[in-house]
C-alpha positions in Angstrom: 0.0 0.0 0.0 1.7 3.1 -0.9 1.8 5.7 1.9 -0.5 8.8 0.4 -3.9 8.9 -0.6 -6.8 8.2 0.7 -9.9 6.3 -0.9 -12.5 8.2 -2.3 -15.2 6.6 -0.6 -16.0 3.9 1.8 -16.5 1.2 -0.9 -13.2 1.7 -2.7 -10.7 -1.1 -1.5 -7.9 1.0 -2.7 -6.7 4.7 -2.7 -6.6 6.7 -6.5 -2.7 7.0 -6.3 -2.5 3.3 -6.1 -4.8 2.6 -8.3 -2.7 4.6 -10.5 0.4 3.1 -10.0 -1.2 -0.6 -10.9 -2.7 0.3 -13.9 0.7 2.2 -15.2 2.6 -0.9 -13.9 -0.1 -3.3 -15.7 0.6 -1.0 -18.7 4.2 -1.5 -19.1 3.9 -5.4 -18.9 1.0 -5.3 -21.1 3.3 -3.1 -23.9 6.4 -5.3 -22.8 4.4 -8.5 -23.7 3.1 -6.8 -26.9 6.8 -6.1 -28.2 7.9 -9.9 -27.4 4.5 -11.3 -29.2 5.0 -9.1 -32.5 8.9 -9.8 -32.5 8.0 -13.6 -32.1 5.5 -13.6 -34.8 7.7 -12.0 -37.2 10.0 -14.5 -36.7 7.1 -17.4 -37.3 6.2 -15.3 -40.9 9.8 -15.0 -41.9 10.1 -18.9 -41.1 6.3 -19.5 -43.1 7.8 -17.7 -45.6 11.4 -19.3 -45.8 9.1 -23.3 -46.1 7.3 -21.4 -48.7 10.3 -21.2 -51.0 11.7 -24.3 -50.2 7.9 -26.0 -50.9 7.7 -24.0 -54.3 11.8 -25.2 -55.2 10.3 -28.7 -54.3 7.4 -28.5 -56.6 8.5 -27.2 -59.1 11.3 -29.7 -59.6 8.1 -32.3 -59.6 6.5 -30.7 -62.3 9.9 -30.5 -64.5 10.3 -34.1 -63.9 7.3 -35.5 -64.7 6.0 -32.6 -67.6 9.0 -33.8 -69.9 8.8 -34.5 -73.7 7.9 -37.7 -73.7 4.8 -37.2 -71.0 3.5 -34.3 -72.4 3.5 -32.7 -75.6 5.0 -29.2 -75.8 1.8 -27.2 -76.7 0.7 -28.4 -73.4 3.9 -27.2 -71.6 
């Protein structure tokens, strides 16, 4: 309990100034736990989009191997 303030009424359980000083403290951790969660979800779109490549590198080499002359005629291709 922080040593000034008084509460505004008899039904308050705690004074202004510490409600204050919880919801500035609440704040911080809340803007804190918003930096780590956007840093960590760049990290999951730049690892989406790294198996993206690799997927597209895959399937592609698929379709040259099995899209050759002999499979299918070059108008097709």
């Amino acid at each position: 309990m922080l040593p000034y303030g008084h509460p505004r009424s008899s039904f308050d359980l705690v004074t202004e100034a510490e409600a204050t000083y919880l919801r500035d403290g609440h704040t911080i951790v809340d803007r804190m736990n918003r930096e780590t969660a956007e840093k960590k979800v760049e990290e999951m779109r730049a690892e989406v989009r790294r198996v993206c490549r690799e997927a597209r590198k895959d399937i592609a080499e698929l379709l040259r191997s099995r899209c050759n002359d002999r499979t299918v005629p070059s108008r097709y291709r």
